[in-house]
Every structure is written in structure tokens, then in C-alpha cells.
C-alpha positions as CSV (number, residue, x, y, z in Angstrom):
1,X,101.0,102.3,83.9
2,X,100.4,98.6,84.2
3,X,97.9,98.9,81.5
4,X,100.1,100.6,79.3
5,X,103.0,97.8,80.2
6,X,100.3,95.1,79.2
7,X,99.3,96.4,75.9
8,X,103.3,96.3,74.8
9,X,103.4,92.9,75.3
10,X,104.4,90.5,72.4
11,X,105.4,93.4,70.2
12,X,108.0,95.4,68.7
13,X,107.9,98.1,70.9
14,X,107.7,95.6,74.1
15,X,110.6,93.5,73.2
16,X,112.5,96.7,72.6
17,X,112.0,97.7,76.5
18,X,112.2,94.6,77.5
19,X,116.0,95.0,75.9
20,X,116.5,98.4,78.2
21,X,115.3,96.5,81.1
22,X,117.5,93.7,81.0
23,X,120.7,95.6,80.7
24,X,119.4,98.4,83.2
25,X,119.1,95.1,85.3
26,X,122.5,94.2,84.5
27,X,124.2,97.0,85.4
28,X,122.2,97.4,88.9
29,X,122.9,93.4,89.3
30,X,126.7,94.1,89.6
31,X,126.2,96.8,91.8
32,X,124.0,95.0,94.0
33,X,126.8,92.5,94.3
34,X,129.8,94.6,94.8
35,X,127.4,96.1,97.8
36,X,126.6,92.4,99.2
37,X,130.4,92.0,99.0
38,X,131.5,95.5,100.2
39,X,132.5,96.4,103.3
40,X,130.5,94.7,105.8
41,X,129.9,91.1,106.3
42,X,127.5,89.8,103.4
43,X,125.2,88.3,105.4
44,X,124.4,91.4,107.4
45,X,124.4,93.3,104.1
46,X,121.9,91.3,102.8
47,X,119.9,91.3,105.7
48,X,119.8,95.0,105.8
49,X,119.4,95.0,101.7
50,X,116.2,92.9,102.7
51,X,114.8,94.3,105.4
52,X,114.9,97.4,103.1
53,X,113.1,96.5,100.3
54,X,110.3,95.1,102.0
55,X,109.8,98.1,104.1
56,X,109.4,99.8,100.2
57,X,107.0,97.3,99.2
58,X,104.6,97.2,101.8
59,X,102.4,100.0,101.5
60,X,102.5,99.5,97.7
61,X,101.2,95.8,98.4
62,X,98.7,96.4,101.3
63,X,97.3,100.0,99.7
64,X,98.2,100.4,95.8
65,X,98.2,97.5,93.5
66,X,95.6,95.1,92.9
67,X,94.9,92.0,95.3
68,X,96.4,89.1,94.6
69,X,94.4,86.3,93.0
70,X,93.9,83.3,94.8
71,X,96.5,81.5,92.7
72,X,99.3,83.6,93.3
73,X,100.0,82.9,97.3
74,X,101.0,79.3,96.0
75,X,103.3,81.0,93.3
76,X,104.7,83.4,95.8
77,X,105.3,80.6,98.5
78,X,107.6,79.0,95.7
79,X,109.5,82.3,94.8
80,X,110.1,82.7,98.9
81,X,111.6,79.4,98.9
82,X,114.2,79.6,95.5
83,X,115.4,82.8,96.5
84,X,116.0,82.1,100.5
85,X,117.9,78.9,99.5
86,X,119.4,81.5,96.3
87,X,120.5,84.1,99.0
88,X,121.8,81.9,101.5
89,X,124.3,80.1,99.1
90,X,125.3,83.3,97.7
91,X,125.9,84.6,101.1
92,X,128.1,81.7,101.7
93,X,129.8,81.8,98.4
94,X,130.8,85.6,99.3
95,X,132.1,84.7,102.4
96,X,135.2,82.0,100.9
97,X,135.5,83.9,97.7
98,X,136.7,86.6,95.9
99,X,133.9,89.0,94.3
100,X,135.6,88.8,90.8
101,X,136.0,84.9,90.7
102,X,132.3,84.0,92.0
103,X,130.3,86.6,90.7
104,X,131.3,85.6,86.7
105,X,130.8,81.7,87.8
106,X,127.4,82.3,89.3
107,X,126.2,84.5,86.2
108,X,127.9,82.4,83.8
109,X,125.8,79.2,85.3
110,X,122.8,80.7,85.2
111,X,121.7,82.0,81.7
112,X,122.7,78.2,80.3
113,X,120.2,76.6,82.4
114,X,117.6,79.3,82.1
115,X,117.5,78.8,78.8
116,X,117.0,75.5,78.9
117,X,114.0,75.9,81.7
118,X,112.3,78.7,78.8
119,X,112.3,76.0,76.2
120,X,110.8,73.6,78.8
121,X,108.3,75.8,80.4
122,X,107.7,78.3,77.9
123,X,108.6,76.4,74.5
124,X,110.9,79.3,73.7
125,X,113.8,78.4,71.4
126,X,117.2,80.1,70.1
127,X,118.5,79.2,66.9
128,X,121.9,78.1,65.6
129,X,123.1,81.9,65.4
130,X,122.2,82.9,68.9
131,X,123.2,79.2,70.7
132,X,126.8,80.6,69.1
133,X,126.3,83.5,70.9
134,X,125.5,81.5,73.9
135,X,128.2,79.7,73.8
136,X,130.5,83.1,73.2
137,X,129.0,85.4,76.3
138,X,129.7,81.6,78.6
139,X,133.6,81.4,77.4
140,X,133.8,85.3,78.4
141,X,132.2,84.7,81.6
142,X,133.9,81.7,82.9
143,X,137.0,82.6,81.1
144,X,137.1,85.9,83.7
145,X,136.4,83.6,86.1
146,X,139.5,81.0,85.3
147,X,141.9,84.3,84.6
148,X,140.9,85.6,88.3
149,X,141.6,82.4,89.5
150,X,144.7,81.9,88.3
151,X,146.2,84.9,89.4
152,X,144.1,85.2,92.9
153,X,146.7,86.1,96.2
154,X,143.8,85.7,99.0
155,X,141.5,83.3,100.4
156,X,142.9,80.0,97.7
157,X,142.2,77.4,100.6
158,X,138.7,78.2,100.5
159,X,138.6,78.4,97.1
160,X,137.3,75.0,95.7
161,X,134.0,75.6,98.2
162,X,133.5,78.8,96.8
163,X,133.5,77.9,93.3
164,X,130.9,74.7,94.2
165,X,128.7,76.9,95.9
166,X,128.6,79.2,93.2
167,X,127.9,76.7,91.1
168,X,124.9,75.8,92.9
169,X,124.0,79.6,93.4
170,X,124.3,79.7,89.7
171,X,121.3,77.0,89.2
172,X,119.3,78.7,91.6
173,X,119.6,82.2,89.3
174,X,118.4,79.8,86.5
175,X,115.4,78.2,88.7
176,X,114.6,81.5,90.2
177,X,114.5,83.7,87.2
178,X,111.9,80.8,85.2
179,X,109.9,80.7,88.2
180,X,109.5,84.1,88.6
181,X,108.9,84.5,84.7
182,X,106.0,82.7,85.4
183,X,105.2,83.9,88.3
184,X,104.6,87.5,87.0
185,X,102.9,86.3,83.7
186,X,100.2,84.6,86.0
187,X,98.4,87.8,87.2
188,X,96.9,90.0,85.0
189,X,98.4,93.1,87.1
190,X,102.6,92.7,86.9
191,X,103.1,95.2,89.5
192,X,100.8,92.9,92.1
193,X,103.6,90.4,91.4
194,X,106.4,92.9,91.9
195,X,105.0,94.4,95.0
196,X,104.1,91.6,96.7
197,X,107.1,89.6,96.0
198,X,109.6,92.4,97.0
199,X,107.4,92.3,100.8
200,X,107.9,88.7,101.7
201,X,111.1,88.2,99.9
202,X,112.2,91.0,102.1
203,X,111.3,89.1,105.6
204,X,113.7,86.3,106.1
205,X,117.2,87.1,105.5
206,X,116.7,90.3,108.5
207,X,115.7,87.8,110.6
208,X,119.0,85.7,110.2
209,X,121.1,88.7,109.7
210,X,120.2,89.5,112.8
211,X,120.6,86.4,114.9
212,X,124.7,86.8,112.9
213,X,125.0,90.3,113.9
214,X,124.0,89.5,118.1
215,X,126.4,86.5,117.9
216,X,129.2,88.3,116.5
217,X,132.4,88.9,119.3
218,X,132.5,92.8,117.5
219,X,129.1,93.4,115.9
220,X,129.3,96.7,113.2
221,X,127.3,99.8,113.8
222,X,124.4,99.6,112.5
223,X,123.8,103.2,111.5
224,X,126.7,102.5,108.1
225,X,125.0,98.9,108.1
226,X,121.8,100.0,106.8
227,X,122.8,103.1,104.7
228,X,124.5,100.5,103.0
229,X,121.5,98.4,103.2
230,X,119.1,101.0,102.1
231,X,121.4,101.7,98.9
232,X,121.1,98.4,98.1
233,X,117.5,97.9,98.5
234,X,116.9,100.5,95.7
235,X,119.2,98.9,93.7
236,X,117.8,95.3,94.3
237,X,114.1,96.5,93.5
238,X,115.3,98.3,90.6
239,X,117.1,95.4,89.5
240,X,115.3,92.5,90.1
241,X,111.7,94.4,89.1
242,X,113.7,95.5,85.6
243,X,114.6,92.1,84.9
244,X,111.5,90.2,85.8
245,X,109.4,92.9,83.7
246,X,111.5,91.9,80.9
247,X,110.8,88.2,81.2
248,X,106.7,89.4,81.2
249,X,107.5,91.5,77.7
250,X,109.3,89.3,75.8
251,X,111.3,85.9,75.9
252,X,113.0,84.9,79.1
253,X,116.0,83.6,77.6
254,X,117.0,86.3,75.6
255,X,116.4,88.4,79.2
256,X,118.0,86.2,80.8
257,X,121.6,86.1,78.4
258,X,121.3,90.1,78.4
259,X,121.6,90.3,81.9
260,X,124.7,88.7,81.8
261,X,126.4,91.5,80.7
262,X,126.6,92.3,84.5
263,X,129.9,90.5,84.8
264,X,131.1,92.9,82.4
265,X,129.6,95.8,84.7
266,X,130.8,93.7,87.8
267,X,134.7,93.5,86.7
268,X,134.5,97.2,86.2
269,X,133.7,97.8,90.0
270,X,136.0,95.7,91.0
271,X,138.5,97.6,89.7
272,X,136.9,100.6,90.4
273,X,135.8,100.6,93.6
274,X,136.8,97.1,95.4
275,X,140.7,97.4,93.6
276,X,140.4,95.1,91.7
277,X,142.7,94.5,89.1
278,X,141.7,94.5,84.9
279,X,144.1,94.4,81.8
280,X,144.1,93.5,78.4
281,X,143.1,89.8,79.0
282,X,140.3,90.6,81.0
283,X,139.2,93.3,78.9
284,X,139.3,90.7,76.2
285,X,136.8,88.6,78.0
286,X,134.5,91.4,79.0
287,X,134.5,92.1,75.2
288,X,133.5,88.4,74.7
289,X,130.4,88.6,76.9
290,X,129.5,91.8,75.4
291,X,129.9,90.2,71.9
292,X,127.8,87.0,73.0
293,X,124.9,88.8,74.0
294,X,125.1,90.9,71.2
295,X,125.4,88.2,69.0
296,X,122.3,86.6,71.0
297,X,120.0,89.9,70.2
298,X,121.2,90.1,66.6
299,X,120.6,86.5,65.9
300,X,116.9,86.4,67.3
């Protein structure tokens, strides 16, 4: 398969998957959040999410794929580091903020900034036509996030922290998803990269999760914990694996912008399953984003 993958790189056919990846990854990435920011605490949830997906990726790291090259322990050290710091803010963002407010501010954040690290790292760039659609999906996105805001009943005295770690979380979605861009376009076998990113990523976060859970006055069961956990590490390797083989096919901007479209997915399950509230103004934002990275595909 990987040779397959490979051979579509660069052309029509490639940058046509890589546009089902990306929105497959979009859709998964707003499920993957509404799961972090479920039930249980998110920190356990993501520990369990973790502790998931690297039990998944082991054997395929020690016994399927390829070896990894020399190179690539450097490169993996560096994707262990942006997204533990990534997952930690995140966690903590969850924790003072509503789902609906810093999911769109984080997601809005990032795609701006990845951009800018393609044309830097990669010497990709968009043209007039798709910086306007840019500039469309971003007023969609933090437009949902200002409408939720204003009308936002719970948790307003934490607020301005969880909208400056969001932020933050934001430019680590834009360093992560660069880095890893390049991360899987150094080895000639993609699925090395996935494999054995998923199996370290997956190490750390249980670990805190853990030391949380122990310290808590009334800790959850841990039997609901990691159903939930296991659900999400599907999800998470679907996800992130879609969206990072999308950055190897074609440009990582464009990836990046399509993937944005999970705030559309993500207001949906809010309403849907977290009760969450959506009307005609919001709908008129999610149609924004939509139109932004349509306008982004289109334009390129």
C-alpha cells in the first residue's frame, strides 16, 4: 500500500485523496474533541485516548513497517515534544472553557500560521483567490467563536484564560502539523512515520493521567474511562494519520485550511450530542467556513 501511496504523490489523483483525507480528518477531529471534552475529566480522557493508540501502534512499529532511518529518532523526539506541550494546553483550555468557544479559536488559530510555516519550510504559496478564502473560513471560525461567547451562561470567570490558552494551543496545531509534514516526507516509508509516531506520542499523557486520576478525592471508574478512551484512540489515529497523509500527498496548507471544516463538524456535536445550542447565526458561520475552504480548493 505504501508503495501505491508513494507513486500518487505530486499528482492529480494524489491531491484528490489528499482532499478526502483532510475532510475525513476533519470530521474525526471534532469528534475527537467532543470525546476529550465529554463526560469525563479531559485529562483522563486523553490519557486513556493515549494509552490507546499506542497500544495500536506498537506491534505495527516493532513487527510491520520498515525501521526507521537513523534520521528520524531526532524528527520523532521533536514531534514528542510539540504535541505533549499541544496536549497539555489543550487539556487545560478544556478544563476553563466551553467546547463550542475554544474548539473554533484553537482551529481558527492554526490553519493561519500553518500556512505561513508551508511557505517558509516548504515554499508553498496561495494566491490572491484562495488568501480570500483564508480570510473567509477565519471570520466563520472566530465569528462562532465570538457568537458563543457572547451568549455563554457557564464558566465566564474563567473565560479570558481559556481563550489565551487556546490561542496558544492554536500555534502549536500550526507548529505541530508543519513539523509533522516534514516529518513524514523524510522517510521514504510514510507508514514508518505513522506507526512509530502514534507509539511514543501515545506514552506520556497515561502517565500523567494517571498521577490526576490517583490524586483525585472521587476518581471515575475506569472500565467507562477507557471505552471512552479506546473510542477515541480509533478516532485519533484515524484522524491525525488522515491528515498527516494528506500533508505527504499534496500541499500542507491547503490540508491544513480543509481541516478546518471541523468546527463546522464540531458545532454540530455540540448540538447534537453535548446540547449545545445552533441557529440561524451560527449556521451562517458554519456556512462561512464551509465557503472559505471551498473557496481555498477552488482557487488553487
Amino acid at each position: 500500500m505504501s508503495d501505491w501511496l508513494i507513486s500518487l504523490e505530486g499528482t492529480a489523483s494524489g491531491h484528490h485523496l489528499a482532499l478526502a483525507l483532510a475532510v475525513m480528518a476533519a470530521i474525526l477531529h471534532a469528534a475527537f474533541g467532543a470525546i476529550q471534552k465529554g463526560r469525563h475529566d479531559p485529562w483522563l480522557t486523553r490519557g486513556a485516548v493515549d494509552i490507546s493508540y499506542a497500544v495500536m501502534a506498537a506491534p505495527f512499529a516493532l513487527f510491520v513497517v520498515p525501521w526507521p532511518e537513523p534520521h528520524m529518532w531526532l524528527l520523532f523526539a521533536g514531534a514528542w515534544a510539540l504535541h505533549t506541550v499541544y496536549k497539555i494546553l489543550q487539556a487545560m483550555a478544556y478544563s476553563r472553557g466551553a467546547f463550542t468557544v475554544v474548539y473554533p479559536v484553537v482551529r481558527g488559530t492554526g490553519p493561519l500560521f500553518t500556512v505561513i510555516g508551508a511557505y517558509l519550510i516548504f515554499g508553498e504559496t496561495f494566491n490572491l483567490v484562495q488568501w480570500l478564502g483564508v480570510a473567509v473560513l477565519l471570520s466563520g471560525i472566530f465569528g462562532l467563536a465570538v457568537y458563543n461567547l457572547m451568549f455563554l451562561d457557564s464558566a465566564r470567570d474563567t473565560l479570558p484564560a481559556a481563550l489565551t490558552l487556546a490561542f496558544i494551543t492554536g500555534l502549536l496545531v500550526a507548529a505541530y502539523t508543519t513539523f509533522d509534514a516534514y516529518g513524514i516526507r523524510a522517510t521514504a516509508n510514510p507508514f514508518t512515520f505513522l506507526a512509530w509516531f502514534f507509539f511514543i506520542d501515545g506514552l506520556t499523557m497515561p502517565i500523567i493521567a494517571a498521577i490526576r486520576w490517583r490524586r483525585m478525592a472521587a476518581p471515575p471508574t475506569l472500565g467507562p474511562l477507557m471505552l471512552r478512551g479506546g473510542i477515541g484512540g480509533v478516532v485519533a489515529l484515524m484522524s491525525f494519520g488522515a491528515i498527516m497523509l494528506a500533508t505527504r500527498l499534496d500541499n500542507v496548507g491547503e490540508a491544513a485550511v480543509l481541516r478546518e471544516t471541523s468546527a463546522v463538524f464540531a458545532a454540530l456535536i455540540g448540538w447534537l450530542f453535548l446540547g449545545e445550542t445552533v441557529g440561524p447565526r451560527r449556521t451562517a458561520l458554519m456556512a462561512l467556513i464551509a465557503a472559505g475552504a471551498v473557496i481555498v480548493e477552488m482557487g488553487g
